[in-house]
C-alpha positions as CSV (number, residue, x, y, z in Angstrom):
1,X,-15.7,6.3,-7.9
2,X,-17.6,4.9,-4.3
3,X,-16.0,1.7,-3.4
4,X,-19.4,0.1,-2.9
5,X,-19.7,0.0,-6.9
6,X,-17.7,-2.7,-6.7
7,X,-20.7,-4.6,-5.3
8,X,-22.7,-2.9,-8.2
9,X,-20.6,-4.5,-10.5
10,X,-20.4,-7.6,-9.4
11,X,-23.7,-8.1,-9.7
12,X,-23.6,-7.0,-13.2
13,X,-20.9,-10.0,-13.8
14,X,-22.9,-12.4,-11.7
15,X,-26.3,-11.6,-14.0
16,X,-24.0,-12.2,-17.2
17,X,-22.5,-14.9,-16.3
18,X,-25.9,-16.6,-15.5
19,X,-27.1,-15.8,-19.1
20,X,-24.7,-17.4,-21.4
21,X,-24.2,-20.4,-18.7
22,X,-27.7,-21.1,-19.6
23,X,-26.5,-21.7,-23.2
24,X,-23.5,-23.7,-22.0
25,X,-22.7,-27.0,-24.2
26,X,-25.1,-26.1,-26.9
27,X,-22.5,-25.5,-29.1
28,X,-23.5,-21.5,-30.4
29,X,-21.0,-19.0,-29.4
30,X,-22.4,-16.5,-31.5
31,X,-26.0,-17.6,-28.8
32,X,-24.0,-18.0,-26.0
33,X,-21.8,-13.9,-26.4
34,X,-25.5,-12.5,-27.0
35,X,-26.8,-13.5,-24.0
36,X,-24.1,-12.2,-21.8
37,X,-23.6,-9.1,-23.7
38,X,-27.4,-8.6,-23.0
39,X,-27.7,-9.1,-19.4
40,X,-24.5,-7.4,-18.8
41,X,-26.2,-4.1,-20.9
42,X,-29.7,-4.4,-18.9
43,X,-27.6,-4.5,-15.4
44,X,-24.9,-1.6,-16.5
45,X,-28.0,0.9,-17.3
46,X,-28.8,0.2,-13.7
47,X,-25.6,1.5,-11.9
48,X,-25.9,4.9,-10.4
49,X,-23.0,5.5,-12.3
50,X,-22.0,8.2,-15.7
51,X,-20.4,5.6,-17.9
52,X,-18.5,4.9,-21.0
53,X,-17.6,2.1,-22.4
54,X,-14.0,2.1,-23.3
55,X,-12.8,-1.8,-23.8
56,X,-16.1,-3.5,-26.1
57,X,-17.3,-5.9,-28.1
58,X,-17.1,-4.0,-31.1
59,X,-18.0,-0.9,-33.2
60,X,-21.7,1.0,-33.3
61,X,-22.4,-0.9,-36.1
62,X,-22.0,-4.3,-35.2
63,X,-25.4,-3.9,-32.5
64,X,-26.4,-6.4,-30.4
65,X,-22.2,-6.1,-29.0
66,X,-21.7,-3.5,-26.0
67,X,-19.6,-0.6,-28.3
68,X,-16.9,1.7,-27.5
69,X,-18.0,4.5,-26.9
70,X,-21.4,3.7,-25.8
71,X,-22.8,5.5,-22.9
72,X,-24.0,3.0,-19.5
73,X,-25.2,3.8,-16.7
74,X,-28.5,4.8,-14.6
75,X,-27.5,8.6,-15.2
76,X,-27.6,8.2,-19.1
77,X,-30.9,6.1,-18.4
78,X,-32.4,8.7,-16.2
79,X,-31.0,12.0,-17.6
80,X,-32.0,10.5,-21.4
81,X,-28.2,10.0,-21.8
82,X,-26.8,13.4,-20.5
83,X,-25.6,11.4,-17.5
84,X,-26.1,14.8,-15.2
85,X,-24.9,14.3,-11.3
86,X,-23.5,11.0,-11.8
87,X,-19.4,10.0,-11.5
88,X,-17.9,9.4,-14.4
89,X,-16.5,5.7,-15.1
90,X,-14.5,4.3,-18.2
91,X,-15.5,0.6,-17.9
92,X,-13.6,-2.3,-20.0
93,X,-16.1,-5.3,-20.3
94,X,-15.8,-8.6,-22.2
95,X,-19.4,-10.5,-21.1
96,X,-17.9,-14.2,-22.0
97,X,-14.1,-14.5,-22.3
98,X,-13.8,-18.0,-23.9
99,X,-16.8,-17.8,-26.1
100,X,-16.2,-21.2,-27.4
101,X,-15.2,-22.4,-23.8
102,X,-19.1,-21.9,-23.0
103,X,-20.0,-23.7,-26.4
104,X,-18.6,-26.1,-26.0
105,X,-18.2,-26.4,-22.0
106,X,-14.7,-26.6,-21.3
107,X,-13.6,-24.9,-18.6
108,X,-12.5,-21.6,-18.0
109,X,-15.0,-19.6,-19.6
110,X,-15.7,-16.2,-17.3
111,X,-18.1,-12.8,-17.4
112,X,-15.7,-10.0,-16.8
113,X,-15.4,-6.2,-15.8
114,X,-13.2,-3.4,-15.1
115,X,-14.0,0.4,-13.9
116,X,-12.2,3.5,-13.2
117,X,-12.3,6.7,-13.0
118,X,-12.3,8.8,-16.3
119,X,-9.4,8.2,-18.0
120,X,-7.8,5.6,-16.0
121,X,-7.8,2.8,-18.6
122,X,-5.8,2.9,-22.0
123,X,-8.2,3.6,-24.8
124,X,-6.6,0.3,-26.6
125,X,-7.2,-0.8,-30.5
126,X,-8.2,-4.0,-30.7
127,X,-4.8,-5.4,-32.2
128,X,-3.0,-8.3,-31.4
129,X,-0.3,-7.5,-28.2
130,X,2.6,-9.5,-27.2
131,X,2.3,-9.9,-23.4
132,X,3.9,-11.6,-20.5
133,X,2.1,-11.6,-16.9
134,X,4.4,-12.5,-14.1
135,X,3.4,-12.8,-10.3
136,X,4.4,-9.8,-7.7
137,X,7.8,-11.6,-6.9
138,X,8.7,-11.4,-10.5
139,X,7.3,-8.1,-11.6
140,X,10.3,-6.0,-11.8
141,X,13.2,-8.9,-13.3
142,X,11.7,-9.5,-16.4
143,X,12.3,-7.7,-20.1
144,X,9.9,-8.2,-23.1
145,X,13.1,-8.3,-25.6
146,X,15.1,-10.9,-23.8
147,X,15.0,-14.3,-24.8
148,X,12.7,-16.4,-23.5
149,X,14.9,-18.6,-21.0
150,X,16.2,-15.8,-19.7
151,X,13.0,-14.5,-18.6
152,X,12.2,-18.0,-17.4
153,X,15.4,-18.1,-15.6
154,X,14.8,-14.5,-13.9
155,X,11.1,-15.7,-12.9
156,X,12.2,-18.9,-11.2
157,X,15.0,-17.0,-9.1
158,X,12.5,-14.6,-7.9
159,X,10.4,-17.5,-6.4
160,X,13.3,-19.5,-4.6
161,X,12.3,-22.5,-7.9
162,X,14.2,-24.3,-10.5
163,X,13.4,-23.3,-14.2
164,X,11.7,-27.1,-14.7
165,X,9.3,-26.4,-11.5
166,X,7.9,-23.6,-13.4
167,X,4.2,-23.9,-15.6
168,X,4.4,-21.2,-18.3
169,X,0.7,-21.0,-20.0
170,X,0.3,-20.4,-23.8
171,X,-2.7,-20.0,-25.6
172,X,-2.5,-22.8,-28.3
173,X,-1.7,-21.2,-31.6
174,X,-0.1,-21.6,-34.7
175,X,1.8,-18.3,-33.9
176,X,3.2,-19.6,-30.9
177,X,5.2,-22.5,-32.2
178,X,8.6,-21.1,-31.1
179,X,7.4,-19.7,-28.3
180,X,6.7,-23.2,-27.2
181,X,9.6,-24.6,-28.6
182,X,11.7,-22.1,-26.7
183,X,10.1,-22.6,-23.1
184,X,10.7,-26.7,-23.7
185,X,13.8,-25.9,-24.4
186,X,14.7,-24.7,-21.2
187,X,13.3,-27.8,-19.2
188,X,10.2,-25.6,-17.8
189,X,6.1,-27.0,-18.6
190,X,3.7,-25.2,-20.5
191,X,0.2,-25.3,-20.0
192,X,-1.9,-24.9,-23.5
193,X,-4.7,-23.1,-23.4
194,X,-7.7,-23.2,-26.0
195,X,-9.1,-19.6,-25.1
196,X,-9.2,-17.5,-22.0
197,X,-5.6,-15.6,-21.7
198,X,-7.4,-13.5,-18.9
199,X,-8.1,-15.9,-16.6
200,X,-5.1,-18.0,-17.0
201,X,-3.1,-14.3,-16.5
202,X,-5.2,-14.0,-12.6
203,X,-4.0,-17.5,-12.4
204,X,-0.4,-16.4,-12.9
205,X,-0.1,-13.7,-10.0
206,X,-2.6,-16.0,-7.9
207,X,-0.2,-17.8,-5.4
208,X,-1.2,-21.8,-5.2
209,X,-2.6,-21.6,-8.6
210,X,0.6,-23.7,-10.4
211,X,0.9,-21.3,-12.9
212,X,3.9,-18.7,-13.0
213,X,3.7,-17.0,-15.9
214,X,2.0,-16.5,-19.3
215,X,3.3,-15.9,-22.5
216,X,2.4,-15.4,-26.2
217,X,0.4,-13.0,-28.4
218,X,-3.1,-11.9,-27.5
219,X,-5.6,-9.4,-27.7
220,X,-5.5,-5.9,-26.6
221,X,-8.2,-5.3,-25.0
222,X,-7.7,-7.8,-22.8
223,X,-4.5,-6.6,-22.2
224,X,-5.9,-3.9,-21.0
225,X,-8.6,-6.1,-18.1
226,X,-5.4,-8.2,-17.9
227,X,-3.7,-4.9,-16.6
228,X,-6.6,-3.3,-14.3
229,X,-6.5,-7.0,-12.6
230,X,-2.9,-6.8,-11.9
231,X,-2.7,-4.0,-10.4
232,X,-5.3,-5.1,-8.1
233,X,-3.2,-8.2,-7.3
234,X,0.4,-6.4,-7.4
235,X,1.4,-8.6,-10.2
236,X,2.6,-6.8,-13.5
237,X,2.0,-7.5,-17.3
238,X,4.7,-6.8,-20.1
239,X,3.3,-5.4,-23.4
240,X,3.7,-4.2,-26.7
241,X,1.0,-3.7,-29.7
242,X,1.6,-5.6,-32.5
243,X,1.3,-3.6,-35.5
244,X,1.6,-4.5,-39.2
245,X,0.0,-2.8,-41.4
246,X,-0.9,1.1,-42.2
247,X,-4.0,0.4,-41.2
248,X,-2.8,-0.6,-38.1
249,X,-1.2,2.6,-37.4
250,X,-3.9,4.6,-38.3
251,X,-6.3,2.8,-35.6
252,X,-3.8,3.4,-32.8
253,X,-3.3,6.9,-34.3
254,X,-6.8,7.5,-34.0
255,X,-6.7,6.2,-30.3
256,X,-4.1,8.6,-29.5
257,X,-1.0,5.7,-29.3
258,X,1.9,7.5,-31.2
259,X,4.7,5.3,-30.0
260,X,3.6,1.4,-31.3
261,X,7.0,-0.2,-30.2
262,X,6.3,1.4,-26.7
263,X,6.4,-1.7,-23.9
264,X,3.7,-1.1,-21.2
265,X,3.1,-2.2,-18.0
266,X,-0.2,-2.4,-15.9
267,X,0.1,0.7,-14.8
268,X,0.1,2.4,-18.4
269,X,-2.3,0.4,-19.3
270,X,-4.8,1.0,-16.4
271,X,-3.4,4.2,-15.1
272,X,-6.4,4.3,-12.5
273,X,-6.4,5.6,-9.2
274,X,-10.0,3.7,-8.4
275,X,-9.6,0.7,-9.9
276,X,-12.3,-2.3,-9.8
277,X,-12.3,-5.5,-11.2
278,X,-14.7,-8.2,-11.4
279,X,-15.0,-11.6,-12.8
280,X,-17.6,-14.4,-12.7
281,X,-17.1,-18.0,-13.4
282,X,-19.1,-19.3,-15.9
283,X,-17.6,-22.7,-16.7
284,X,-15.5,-24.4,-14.4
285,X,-12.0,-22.8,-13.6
286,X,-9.0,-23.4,-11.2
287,X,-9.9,-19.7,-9.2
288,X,-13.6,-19.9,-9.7
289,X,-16.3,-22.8,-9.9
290,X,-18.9,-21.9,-13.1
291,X,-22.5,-21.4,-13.1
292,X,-24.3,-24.0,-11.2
293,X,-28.2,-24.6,-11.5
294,X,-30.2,-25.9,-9.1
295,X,-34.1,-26.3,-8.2
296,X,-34.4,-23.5,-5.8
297,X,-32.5,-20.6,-7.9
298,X,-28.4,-20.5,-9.1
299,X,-25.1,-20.4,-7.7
300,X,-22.0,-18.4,-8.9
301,X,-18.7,-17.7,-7.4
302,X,-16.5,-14.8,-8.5
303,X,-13.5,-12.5,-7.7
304,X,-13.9,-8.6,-6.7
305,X,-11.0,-6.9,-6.1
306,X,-10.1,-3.2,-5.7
307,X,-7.3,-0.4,-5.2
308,X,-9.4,1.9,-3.3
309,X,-9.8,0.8,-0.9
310,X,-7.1,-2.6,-1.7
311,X,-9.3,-5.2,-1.6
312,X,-9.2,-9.0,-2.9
313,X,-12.8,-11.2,-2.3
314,X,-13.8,-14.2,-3.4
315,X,-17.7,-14.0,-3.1
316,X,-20.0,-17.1,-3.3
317,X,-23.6,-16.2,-4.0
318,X,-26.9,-17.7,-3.5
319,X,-29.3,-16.5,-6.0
320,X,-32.8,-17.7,-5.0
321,X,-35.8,-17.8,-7.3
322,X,-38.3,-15.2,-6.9
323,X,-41.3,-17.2,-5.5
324,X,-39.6,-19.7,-3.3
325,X,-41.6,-19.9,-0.5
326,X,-40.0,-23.5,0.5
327,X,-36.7,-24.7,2.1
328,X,-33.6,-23.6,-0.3
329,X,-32.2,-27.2,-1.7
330,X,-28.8,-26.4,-3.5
């Protein structure tokens, strides 16, 4: 893995964030995921790279979706998918986290990737996982089987704060009602969250943000970008699979995950030497602004980071219409 990929896939980010923006309030998700998923798949087949998808959108079958499994990459494209003389890459995507965020425009909504080097990112099921991301000062004074106000109580020490100055953010679910009951209790605020888990968790280790934590039940596999970003940022994320059913087990059997009460940190979860991680706003958020249109071509702001070399960049981009001959007016 070169560290200029991480330019590579930015632009990949960038290009599918710019697609589903373009569907933004309309109020089809199903529209709005397509069109990312899309530009994200043209603009991965055109990075010198050898990859695989890891973290997807969902199963062969279910085609337009970027699939695990599926093979990216200008090497497949070139090499008719033997990917000859190319690194390897595992790559995690989600094209639009906050799929109804974009329908319906709320903010938040972002176009998402993370890369490594072959097997440097947990080959996760997509199950439910409890998680709680803490910021770098916290990262080593909290336990996913304590109660909640202890944890709260353990976080605030660890940044010189009272238990009521801290913002805990939950995503807003019915399976969260004593989760929330649990952090009032304790005198601290939560922020509710619609959609978006990943972006409120690089909020969380983000000094200046107001956010010091999340908590709550989400997905895996964003567990998993959750996990390649913090250990770009040096902040840490707490988490267990939740698993019900037989069925259940046989999908993390088939993954390889033998141990489903294991608790994992970010990095068992992206184990990666070379990690990269990129994000692109595409509604408004508190790190990044979304898509902006204007006559002359687009705007976008996003986050690159790395671990090899360590490197954190906010990049604001200027994408001009092909044509312009004029002044740019943005």
């Amino acid at each position: 893995m070169d560290a200029d990929l991480s330019l590579e896939f930015l632009r990949v980010v960038e290009r599918a964030a710019i697609a589903c923006a373009q569907t933004m309030g309309q109020g089809d998700g199903t529209k709005a995921d397509q069109a990312a998923v899309t530009a994200m798949r043209r603009e991965l087949d055109s990075v010198p790279i050898n990859g695989t998808i890891v973290i997807g959108e969902g199963e062969r079958d279910e085609a337009p979706m970027l699939f695990i499994g599926e093979k990216v990459g200008l090497a497949n494209v070139v090499n008719g998918r033997g990917g000859l003389g190319a690194p390897q890459a595992d790559i995690a995507v989600d094209p639009l986290e906050g799929t109804n965020l974009c329908a319906t425009g709320a903010p938040g909504a972002i176009a998402v990737l993370a890369a490594s080097e072959k097997g440097g990112l947990l080959h996760a099921p997509d199950l439910h996982m409890e998680k709680l991301v803490v910021p770098p000062p916290s990262r080593d004074v909290v336990d996913l089987d304590v109660p909640v106000a202890d944890n709260l109580k353990a976080i605030a020490r660890s940044l010189a704060r009272d238990v009521d100055d801290l913002v805990i953010t939950v995503l807003d679910r019915p399976r969260h009602e004593q989760l929330i009951a649990d952090i009032r209790a304790t005198g601290a605020r939560i922020k509710l969250i619609g959609d978006g888990d990943l972006s409120a968790a690089i909020e969380a280790a983000v000094a200046g943000t107001g956010v010091h934590a999340v908590m709550g039940t989400g997905g895996a596999p964003e567990g998993v970008l959750t996990a390649a970003a913090m250990r770009c940022l040096n902040g840490d994320i707490y988490a267990r699979l939740v698993v019900k059913t037989p069925e259940d087990q046989e999908r993390c059997a088939a993954m390889g995950i033998t141990d489903i009460r294991r608790i994992y940190r970010a990095a068992d979860l992206a184990p990666g030497r070379h990690l990269i991680f990129a994000a692109t706003g595409v509604t408004e958020g508190a790190l990044m602004k979304g898509v902006r249109f204007f006559r002359d071509g687009t705007r976008t702001a996003s986050l690159v980071m790395q671990t090899s070399p360590w490197q954190i960049r906010f990049v604001d981009s200027i994408h001009v219409s092909e044509g312009n001959v004029g002044p740019i007016r943005f």
